[in-house]
C-alpha positions as CSV (number, residue, x, y, z in Angstrom):
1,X,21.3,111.5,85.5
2,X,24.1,112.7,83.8
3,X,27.2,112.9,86.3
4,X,30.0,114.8,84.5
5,X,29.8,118.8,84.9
6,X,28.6,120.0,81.7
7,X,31.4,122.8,81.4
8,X,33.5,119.7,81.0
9,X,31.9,117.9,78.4
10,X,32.7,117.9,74.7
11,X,29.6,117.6,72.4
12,X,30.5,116.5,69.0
13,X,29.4,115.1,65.9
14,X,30.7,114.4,62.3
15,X,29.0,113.8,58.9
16,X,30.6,111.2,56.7
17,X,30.1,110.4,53.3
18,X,31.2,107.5,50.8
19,X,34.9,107.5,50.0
20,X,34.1,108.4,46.2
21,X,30.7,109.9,44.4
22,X,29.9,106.0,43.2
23,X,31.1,102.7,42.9
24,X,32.5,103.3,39.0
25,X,34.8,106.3,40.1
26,X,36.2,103.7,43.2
27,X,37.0,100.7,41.1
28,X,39.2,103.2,39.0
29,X,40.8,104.9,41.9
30,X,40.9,101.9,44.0
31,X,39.9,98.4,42.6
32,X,41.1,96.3,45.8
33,X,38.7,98.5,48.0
34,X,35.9,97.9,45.6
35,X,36.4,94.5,45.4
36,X,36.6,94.1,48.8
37,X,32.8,96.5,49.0
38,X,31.3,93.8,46.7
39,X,32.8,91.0,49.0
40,X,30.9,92.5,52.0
41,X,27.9,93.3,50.2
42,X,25.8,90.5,52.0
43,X,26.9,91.4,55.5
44,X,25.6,95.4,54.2
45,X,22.6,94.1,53.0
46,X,22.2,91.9,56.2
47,X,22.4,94.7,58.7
48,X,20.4,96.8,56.5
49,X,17.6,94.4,55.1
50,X,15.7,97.4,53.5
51,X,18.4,97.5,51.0
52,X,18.7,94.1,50.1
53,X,17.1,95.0,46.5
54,X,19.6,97.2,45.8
55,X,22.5,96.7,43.1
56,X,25.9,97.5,44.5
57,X,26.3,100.8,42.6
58,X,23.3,102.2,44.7
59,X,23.9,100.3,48.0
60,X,27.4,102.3,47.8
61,X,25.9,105.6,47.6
62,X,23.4,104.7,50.2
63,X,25.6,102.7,52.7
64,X,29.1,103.5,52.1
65,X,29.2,106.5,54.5
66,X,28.6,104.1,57.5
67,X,31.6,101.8,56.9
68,X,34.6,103.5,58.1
69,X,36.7,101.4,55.6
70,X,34.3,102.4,52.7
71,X,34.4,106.5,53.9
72,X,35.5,109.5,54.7
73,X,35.1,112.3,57.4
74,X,33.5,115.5,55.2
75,X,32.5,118.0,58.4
76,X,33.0,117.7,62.4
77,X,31.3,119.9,64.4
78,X,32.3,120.0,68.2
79,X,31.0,122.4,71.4
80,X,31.7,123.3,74.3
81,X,30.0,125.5,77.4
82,X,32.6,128.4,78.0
83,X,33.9,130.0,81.4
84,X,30.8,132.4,80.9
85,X,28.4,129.7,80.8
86,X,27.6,130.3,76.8
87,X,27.9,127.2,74.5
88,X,29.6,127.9,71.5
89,X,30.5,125.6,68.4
90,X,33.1,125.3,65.8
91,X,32.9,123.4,62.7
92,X,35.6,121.7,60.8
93,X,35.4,120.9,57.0
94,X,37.4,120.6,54.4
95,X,37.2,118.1,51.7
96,X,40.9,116.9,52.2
97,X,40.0,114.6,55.2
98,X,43.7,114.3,56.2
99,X,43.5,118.2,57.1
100,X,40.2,117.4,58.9
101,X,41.7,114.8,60.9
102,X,44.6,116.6,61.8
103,X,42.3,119.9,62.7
104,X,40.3,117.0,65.2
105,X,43.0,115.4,66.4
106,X,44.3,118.9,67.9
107,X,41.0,119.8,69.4
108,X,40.6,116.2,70.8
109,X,43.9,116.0,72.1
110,X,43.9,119.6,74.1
111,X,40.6,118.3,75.4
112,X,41.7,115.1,76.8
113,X,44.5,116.7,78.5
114,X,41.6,119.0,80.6
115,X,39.7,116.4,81.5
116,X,36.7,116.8,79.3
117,X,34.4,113.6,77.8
118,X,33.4,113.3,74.4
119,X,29.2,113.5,74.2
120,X,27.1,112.3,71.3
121,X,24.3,110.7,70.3
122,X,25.5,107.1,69.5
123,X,29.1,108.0,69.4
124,X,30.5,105.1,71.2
125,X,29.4,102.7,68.2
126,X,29.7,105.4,65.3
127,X,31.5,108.7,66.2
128,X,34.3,107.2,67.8
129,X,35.3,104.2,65.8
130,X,35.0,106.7,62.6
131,X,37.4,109.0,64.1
132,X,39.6,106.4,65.5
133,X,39.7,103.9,62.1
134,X,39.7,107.3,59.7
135,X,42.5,108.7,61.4
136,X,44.7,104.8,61.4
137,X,44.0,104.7,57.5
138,X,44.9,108.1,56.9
139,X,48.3,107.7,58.3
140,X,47.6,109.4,61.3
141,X,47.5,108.6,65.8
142,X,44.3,108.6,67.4
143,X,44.6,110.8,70.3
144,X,44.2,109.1,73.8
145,X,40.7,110.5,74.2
146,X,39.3,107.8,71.7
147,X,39.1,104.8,73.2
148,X,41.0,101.8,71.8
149,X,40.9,98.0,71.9
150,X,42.5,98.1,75.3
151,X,40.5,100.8,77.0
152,X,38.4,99.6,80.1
153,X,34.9,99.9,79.8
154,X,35.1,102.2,83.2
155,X,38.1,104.2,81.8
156,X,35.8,105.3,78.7
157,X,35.3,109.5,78.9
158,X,32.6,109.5,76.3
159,X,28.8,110.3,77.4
160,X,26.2,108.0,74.7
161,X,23.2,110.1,74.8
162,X,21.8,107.2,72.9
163,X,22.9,104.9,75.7
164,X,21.2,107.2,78.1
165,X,17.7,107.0,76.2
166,X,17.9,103.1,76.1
167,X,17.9,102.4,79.6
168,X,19.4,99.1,79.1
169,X,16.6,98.2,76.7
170,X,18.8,98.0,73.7
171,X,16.0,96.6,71.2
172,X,14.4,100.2,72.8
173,X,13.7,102.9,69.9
174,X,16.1,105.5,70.7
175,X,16.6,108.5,67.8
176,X,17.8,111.4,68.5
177,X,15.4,112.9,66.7
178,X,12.8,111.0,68.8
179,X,14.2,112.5,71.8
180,X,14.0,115.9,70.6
181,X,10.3,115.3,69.8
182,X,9.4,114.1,73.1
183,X,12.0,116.6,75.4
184,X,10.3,119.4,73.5
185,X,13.7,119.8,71.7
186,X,13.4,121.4,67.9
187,X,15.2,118.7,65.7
188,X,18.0,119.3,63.5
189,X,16.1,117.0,61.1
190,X,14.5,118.9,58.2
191,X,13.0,118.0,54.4
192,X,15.9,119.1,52.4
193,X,19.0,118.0,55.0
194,X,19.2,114.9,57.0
195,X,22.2,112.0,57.2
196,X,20.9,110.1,54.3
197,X,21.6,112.8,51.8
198,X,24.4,114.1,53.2
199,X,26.3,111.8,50.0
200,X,24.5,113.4,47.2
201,X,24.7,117.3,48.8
202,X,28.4,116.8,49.0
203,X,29.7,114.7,45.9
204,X,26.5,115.9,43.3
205,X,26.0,118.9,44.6
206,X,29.2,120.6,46.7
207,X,26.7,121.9,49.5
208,X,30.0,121.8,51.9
209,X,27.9,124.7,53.8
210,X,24.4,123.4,54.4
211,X,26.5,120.3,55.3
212,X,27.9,122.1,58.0
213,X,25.2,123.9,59.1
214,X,23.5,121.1,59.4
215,X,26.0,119.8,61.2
216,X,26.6,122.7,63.7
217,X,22.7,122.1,64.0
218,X,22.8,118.9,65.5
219,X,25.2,119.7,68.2
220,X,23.2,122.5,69.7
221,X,20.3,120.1,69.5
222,X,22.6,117.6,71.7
223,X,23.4,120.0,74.0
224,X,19.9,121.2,74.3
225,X,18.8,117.4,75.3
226,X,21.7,117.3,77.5
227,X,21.0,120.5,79.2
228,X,17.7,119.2,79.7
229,X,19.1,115.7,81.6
230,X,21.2,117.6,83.6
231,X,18.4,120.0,85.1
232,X,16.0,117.2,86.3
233,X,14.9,117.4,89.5
């Protein structure tokens, strides 16, 4: 089901958070962008219709972290299987994102140049174009790993677990979490950590380590799903 060796793929997944704690503190540090957040307010409130109650000060805390534009890269957690056949992770945090990116960018490029294939759940339509877009506005060259506007579709090296659930059905239900449930998988989901509150742990609370942890979490469960693809008979 899954083609590429796993000792060759790179399992990966980041937790972002909204470029400031709230709206107030980014119309002081930046009043274009936050202009330019209430401009697109209706198209955030169109793709998430549960929100559209919301004024824009909580629709920032609660949305921002999925916009690329409107956030920034808090904790990356990538893994790999070893020449012993172990899988190990590393995590990468630090609240100066530039560093972050620069940490990434080193582990993404070595990896492209041996071949391995970025795997995560949903990554081609969140992981990557975070990475790609977070490292342009910082200043900074995506490495040839992330796909850009003129990559093939075939010439892609990135494994969508999320595209692997769907099937083709793309209207399909198709969580990570839900696979975890159903593959007999533990989630990294849990009561007091999950992506929504990922915002309030880091800017109200500075829970940089539980961040990471959860982080770190979801990757083993990723692997563990892909494990279990790659040993069907």
């Amino acid at each position: 089901m899954i083609n590429v060796p796993i000792d060759k793929i790179l399992f990966i997944d980041i937790e972002t958070v909204g470029i400031t704690k709230n709206f107030e503190d980014l119309k002081k540090q930046n009043p274009k962008l936050s202009s330019l957040f209430v401009h697109y307010e209706t198209w955030v409130k169109k793709r998430f219709p549960e929100d559209e109650k919301l004024t824009i000060d909580e629709l920032f805390v609660s949305r921002a972290a999925l916009v690329p534009e409107f956030a920034k890269i808090v904790t990356v957690c990538v893994g790999v299987v070893d020449q012993s056949g172990k899988f190990k992770t590393s995590v990468i945090s630090n609240t100066d994102e530039v560093k972050l990116l620069e940490d990434l960018r080193k582990t993404l490029f070595k990896s492209g140049e041996m071949g391995y294939f970025l795997c995560g759940h949903n990554v081609k339509n969140f992981d990557i174009p975070m990475i790609g877009k977070r490292m342009v506005i910082n200043g900074l060259m995506p490495p040839k790993i992330i796909p850009s506007y003129d990559t093939k579709p075939w010439e892609i090296k990135a494994i969508d677990t999320r595209e692997v659930w769907q099937y083709g059905q793309y209207a399909s239900i198709s969580t990570l979490d839900l696979m975890c449930g159903v593959m007999g998988v533990e989630s990294s989901k849990s009561d007091d950590m999950d992506g929504s509150k990922v915002h309030t742990a880091y800017w109200e609370k500075q829970e940089y380590q539980k961040i990471g942890d959860y982080c770190e979490k979801d990757v083993k469960v990723l692997y563990d799903v892909v494990y279990k693809l790659t040993k069907l008979k």
